[in-house]
N, C-alpha and C positions, 0 to 999 in steps of 0.2 A: 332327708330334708334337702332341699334347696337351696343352692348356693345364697340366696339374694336374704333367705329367712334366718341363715347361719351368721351374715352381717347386721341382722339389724336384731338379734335377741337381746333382752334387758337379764339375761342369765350373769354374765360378768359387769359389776357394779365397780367401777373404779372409786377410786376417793378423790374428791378432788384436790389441785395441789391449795396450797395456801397463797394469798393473793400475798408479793411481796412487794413495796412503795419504789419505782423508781422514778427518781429523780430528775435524772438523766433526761429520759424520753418525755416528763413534762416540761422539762425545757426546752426540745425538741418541738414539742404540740405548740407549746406556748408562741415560739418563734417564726415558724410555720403558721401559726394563725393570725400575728403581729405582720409578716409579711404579706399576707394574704388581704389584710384587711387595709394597709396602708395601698397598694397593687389598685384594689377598687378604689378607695378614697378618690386616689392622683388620678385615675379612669375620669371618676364621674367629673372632678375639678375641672378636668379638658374639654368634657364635653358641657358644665354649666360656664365656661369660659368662651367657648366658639359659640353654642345660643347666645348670649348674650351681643357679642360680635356682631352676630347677624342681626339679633334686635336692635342694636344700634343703626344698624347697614341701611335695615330697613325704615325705619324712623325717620332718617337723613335723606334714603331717595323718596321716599312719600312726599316729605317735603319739597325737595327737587321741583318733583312733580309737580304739586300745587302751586308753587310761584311760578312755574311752567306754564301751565295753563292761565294764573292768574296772568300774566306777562303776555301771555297770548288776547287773553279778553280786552287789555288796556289797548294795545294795537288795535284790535277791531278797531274800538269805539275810540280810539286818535285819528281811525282810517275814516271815517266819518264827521 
């Protein structure tokens, strides 16, 4: 037979071991995933903290603007 048929025969059937509780490594998961998720939280915070910034930013020169031009129309029609 074949090297490749000799790997993969279901002829030796191990047992499996038995699943033992550690503790440990859920702590481990636990904290790793508590890090993980606070990591994205403070992420997204910065980034719903700078749009808003900018929604701000922009609100304010819109407005600009518009007394801008309003300020522009008044002159015409003072120029006249």
């Amino acid at each position: 037979p074949s090297r490749a048929s000799g790997m993969f025969s279901m002829s030796t059937k191990s047992t499996p071991t038995p699943k033992v509780p550690q503790p440990e490594r859920l702590d481990q998961v636990y904290e790793a995933l508590k890090k993980g998720l606070q990591s994205s939280l403070h992420v997204h915070q910065m980034d719903l903290e700078n749009l808003s910034r900018q929604i701000k930013q922009s609100k304010r020169n819109s407005r600009l603007g518009f007394f801008y031009e309003l300020d522009k129309q008044v002159k015409i029609i003072e120029r006249y």
